[in-house]
DRENTORKOL-3810 file (N, C-alpha, C; in nm, 4 decimals):
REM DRENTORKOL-3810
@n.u->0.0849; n.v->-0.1174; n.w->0.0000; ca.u->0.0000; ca.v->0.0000; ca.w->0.0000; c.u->0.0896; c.v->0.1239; c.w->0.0000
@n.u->0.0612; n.v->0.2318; n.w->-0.1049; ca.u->0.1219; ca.v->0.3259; ca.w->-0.0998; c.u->0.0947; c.v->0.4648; c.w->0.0319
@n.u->0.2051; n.v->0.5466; n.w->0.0235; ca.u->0.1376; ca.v->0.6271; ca.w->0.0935; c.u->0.0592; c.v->0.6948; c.w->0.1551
@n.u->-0.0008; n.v->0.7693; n.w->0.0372; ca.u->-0.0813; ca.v->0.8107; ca.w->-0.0361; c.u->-0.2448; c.v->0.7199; c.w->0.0413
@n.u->-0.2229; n.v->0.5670; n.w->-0.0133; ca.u->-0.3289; ca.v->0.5102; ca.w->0.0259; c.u->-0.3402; c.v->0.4889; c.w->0.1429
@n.u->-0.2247; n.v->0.4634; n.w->0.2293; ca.u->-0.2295; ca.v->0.4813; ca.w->0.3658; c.u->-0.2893; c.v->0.5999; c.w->0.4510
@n.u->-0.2963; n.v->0.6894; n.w->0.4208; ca.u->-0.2854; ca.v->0.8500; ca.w->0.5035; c.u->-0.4573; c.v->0.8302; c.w->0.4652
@n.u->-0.4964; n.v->0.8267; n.w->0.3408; ca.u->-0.6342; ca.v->0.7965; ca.w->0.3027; c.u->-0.7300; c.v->0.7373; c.w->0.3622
@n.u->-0.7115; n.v->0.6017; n.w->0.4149; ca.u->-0.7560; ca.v->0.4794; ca.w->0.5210; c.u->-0.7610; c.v->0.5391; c.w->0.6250
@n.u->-0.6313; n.v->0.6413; n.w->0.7230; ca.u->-0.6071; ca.v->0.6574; ca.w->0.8307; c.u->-0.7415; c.v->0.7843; c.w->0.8501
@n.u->-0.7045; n.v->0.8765; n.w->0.7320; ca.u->-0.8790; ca.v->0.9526; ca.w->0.7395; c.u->-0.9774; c.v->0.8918; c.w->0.7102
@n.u->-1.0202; n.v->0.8222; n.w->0.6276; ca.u->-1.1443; ca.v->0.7768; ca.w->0.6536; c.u->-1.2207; c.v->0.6519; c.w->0.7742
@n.u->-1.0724; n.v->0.6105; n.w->0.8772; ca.u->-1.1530; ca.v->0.5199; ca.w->0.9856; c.u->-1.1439; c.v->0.6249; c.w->1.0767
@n.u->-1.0868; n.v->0.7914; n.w->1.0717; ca.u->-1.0932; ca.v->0.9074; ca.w->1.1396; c.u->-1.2416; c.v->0.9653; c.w->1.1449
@n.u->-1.2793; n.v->0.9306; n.w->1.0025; ca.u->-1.4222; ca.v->1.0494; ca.w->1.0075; c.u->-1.5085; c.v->0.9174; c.w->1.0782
@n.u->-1.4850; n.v->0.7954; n.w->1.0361; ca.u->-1.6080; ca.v->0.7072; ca.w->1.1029; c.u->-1.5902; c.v->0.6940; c.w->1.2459
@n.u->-1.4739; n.v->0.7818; n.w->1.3389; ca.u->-1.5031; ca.v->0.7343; ca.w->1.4705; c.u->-1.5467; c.v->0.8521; c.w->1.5063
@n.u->-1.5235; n.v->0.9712; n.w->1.4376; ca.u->-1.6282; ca.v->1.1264; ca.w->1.4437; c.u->-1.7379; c.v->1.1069; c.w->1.4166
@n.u->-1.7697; n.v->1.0191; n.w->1.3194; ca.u->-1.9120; ca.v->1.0082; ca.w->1.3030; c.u->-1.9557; c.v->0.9602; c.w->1.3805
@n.u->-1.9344; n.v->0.8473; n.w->1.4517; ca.u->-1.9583; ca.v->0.7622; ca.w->1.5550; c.u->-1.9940; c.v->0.8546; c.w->1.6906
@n.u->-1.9070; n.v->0.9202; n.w->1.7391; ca.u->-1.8465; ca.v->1.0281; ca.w->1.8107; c.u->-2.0251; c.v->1.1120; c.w->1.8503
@n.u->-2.0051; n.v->1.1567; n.w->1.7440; ca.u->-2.1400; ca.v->1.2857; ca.w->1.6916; c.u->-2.2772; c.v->1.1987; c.w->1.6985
@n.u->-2.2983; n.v->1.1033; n.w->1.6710; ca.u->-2.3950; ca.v->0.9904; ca.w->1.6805; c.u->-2.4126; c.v->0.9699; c.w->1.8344
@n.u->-2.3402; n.v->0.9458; n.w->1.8625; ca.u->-2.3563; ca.v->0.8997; ca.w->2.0144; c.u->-2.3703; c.v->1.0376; c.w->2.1018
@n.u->-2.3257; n.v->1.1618; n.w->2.0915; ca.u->-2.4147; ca.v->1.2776; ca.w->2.1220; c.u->-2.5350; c.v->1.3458; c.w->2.1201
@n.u->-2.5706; n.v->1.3178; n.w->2.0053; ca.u->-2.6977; ca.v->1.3625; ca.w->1.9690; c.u->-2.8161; c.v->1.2542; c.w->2.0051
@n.u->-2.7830; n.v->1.1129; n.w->2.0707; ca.u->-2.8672; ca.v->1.0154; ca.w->2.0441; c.u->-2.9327; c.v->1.0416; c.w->2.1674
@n.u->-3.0631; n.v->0.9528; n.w->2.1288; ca.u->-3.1430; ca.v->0.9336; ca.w->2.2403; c.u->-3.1248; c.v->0.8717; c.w->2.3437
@n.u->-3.0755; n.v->0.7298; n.w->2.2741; ca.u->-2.9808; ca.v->0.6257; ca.w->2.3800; c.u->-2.8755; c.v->0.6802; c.w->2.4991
@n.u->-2.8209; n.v->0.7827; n.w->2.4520; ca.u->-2.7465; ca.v->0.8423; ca.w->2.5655; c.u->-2.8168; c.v->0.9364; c.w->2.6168
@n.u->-2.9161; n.v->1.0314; n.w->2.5830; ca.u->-3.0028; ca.v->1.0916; ca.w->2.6656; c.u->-3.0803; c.v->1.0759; c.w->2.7844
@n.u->-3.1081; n.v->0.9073; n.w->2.7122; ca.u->-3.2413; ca.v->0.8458; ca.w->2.8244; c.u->-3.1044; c.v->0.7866; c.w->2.9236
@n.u->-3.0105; n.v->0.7448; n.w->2.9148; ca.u->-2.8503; ca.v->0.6982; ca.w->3.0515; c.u->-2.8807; c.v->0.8028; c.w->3.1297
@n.u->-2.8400; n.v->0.9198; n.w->3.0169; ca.u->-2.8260; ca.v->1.0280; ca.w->3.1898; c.u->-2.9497; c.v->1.0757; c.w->3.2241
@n.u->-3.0271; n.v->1.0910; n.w->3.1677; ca.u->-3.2076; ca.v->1.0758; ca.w->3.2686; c.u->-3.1670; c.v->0.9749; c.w->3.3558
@n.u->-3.1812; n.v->0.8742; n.w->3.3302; ca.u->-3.1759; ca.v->0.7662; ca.w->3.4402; c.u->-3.0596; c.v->0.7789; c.w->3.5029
@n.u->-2.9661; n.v->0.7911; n.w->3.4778; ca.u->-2.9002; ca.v->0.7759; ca.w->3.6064; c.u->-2.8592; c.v->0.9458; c.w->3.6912
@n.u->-2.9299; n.v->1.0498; n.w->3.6167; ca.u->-2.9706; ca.v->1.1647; ca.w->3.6766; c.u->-3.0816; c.v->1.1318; c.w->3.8100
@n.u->-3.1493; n.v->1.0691; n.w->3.7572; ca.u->-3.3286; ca.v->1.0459; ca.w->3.8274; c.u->-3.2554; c.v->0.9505; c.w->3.9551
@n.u->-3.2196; n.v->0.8648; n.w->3.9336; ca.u->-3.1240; ca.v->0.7416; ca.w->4.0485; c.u->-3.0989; c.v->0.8112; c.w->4.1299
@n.u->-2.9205; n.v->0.8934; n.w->4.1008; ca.u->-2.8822; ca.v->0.9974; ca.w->4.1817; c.u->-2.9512; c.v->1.0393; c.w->4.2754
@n.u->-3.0699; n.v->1.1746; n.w->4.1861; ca.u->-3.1075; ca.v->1.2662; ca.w->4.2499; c.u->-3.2456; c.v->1.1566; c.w->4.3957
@n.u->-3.2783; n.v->1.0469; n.w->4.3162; ca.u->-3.3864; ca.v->0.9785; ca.w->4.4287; c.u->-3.2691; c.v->0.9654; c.w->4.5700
@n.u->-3.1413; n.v->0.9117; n.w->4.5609; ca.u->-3.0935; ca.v->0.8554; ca.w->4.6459; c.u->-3.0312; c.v->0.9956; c.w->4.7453
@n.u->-3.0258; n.v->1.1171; n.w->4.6833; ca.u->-2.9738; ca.v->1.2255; ca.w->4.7688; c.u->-3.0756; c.v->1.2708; c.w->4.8159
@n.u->-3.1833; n.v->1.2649; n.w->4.7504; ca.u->-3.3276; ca.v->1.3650; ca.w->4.8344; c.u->-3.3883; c.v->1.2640; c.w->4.9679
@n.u->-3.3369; n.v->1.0978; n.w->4.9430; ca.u->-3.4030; ca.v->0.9991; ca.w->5.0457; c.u->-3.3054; c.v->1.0140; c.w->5.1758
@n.u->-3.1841; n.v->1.0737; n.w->5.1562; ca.u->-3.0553; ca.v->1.0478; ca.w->5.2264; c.u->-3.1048; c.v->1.2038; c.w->5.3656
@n.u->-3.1471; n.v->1.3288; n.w->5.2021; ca.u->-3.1719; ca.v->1.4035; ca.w->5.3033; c.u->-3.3360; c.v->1.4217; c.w->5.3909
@n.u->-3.3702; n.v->1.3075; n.w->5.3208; ca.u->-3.5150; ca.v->1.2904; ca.w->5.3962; c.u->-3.6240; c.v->1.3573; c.w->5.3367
@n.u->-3.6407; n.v->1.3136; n.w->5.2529; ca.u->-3.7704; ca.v->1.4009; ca.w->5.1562; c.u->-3.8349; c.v->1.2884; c.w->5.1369
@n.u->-3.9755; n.v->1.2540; n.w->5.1862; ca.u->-4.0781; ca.v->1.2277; ca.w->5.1923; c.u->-4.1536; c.v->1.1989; c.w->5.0092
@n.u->-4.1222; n.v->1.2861; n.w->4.9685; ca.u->-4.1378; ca.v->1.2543; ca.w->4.7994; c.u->-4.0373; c.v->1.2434; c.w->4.7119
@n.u->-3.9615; n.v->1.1711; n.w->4.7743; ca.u->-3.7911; ca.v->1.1613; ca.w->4.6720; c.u->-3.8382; c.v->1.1180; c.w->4.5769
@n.u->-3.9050; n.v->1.0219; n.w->4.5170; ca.u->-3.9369; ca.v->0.9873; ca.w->4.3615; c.u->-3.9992; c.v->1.0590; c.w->4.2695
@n.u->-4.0915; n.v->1.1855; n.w->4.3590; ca.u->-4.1612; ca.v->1.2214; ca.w->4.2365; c.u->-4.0813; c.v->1.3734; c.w->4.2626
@n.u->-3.9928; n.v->1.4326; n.w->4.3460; ca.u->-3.8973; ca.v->1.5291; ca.w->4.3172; c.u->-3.7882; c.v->1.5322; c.w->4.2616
@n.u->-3.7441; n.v->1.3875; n.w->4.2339; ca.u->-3.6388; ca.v->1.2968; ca.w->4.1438; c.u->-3.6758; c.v->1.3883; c.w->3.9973
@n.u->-3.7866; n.v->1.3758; n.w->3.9703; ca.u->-3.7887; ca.v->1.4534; ca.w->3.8376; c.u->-3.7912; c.v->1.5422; c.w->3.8249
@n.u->-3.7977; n.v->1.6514; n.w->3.8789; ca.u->-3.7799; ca.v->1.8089; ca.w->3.8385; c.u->-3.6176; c.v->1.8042; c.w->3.8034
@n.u->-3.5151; n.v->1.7268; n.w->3.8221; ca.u->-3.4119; ca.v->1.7936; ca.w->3.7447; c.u->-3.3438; c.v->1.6967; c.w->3.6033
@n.u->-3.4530; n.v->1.5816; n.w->3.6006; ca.u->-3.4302; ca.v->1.4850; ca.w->3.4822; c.u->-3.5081; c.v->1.5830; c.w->3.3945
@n.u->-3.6176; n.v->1.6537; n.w->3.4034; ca.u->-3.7384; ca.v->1.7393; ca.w->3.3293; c.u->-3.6235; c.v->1.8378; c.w->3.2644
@n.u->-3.5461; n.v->1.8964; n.w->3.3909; ca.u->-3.4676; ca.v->1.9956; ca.w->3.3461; c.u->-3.3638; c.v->1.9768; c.w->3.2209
@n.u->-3.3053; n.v->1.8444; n.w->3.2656; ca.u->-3.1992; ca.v->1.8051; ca.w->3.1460; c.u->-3.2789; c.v->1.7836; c.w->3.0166
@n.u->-3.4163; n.v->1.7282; n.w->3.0009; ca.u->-3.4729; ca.v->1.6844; ca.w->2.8842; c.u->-3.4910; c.v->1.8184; c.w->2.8456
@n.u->-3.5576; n.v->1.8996; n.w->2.8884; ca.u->-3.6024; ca.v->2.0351; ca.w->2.8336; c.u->-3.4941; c.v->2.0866; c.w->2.7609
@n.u->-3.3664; n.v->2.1170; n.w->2.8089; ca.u->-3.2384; ca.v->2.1543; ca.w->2.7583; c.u->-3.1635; c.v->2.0926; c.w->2.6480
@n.u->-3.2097; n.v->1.9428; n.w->2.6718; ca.u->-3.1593; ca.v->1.8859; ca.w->2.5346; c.u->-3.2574; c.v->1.9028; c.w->2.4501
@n.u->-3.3693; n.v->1.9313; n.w->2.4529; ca.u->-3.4481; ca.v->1.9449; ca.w->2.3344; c.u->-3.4815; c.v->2.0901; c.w->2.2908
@n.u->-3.4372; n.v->2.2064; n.w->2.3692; ca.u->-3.4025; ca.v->2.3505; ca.w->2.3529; c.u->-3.2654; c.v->2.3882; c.w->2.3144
@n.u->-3.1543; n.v->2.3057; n.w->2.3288; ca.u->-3.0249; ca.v->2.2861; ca.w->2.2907; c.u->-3.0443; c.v->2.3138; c.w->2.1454
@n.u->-3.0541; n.v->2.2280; n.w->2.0412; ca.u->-3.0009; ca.v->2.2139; ca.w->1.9260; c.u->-3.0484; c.v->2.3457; c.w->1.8491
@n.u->-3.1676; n.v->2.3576; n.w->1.8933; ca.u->-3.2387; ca.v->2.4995; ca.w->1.8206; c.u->-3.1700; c.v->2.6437; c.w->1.8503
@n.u->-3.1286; n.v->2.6819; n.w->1.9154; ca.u->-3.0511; ca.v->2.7550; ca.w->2.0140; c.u->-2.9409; c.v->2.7308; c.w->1.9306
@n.u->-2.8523; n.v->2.6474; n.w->1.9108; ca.u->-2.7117; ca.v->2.6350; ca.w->1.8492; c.u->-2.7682; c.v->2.6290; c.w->1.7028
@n.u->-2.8393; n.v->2.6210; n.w->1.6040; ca.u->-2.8540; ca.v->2.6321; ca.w->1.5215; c.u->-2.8303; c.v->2.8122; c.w->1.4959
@n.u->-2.9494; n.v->2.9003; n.w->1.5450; ca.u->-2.9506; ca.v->3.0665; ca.w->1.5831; c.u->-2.7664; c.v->3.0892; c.w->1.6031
@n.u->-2.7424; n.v->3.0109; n.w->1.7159; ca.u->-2.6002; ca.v->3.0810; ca.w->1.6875; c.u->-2.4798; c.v->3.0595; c.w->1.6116
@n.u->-2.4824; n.v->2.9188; n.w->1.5354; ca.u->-2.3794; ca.v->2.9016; ca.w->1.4502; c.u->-2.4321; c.v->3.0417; c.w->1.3444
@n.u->-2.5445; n.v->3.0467; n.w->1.2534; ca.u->-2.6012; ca.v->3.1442; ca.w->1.1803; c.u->-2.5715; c.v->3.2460; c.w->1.2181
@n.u->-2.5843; n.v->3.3058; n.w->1.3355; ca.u->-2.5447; ca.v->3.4417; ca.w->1.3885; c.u->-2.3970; c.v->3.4428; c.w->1.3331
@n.u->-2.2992; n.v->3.3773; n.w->1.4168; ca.u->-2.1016; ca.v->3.3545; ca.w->1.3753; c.u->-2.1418; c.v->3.3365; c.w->1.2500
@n.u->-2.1500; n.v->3.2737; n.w->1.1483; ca.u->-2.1244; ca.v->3.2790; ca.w->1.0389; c.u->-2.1753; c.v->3.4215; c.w->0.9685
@n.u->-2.2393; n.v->3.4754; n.w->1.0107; ca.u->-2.3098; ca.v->3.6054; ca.w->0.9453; c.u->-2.1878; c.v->3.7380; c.w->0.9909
@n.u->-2.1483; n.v->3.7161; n.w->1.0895; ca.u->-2.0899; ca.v->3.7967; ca.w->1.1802; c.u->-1.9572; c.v->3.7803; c.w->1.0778
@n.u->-1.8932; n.v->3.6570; n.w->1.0804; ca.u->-1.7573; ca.v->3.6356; ca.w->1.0175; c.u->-1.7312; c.v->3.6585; c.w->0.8964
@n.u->-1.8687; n.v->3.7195; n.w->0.8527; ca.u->-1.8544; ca.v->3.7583; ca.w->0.6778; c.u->-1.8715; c.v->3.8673; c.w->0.6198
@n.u->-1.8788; n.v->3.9315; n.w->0.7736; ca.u->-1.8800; ca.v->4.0907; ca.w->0.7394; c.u->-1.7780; c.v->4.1272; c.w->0.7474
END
């Protein structure tokens, strides 16, 4: 294998572990982990400090993370557009 074809291979199993990378950020599968093990957490610190409704106050800050990931992307869309508008003046 030439050079050339080498350096080639070495980028393209580069972009598939970025792709990979970026996949596993944006996914749901890792969204719903840290819900759950947000929700776990937060049950086992609110029972520790004695809260009477640790399970159903468990969710006000899993609510919080979902809200944010699903207000996230829209939000970074506005501002990549903004920088790019900005950088071309």
């Amino acid at each position: 294998m030439s050079g050339v074809e080498e350096r080639l291979q070495v980028i393209e199993e580069r972009n598939m572990r970025v792709g990979a990378d970026k996949a596993w950020e944006t996914s749901w599968t890792r969204r719903g982990l840290i819900a759950g093990v947000t929700y776990i957490c937060a049950v086992m610190i609110l029972n520790v400090l004695g809260n009477d409704s640790a399970w159903e106050n468990a969710l006000i800050p899993v609510m919080g993370y979902v809200v944010s990931t699903l207000s996230l992307p829209p939000l970074k869309e506005v501002w990549i557009k903004h920088r790019i508008k900005k950088e071309r003046q």
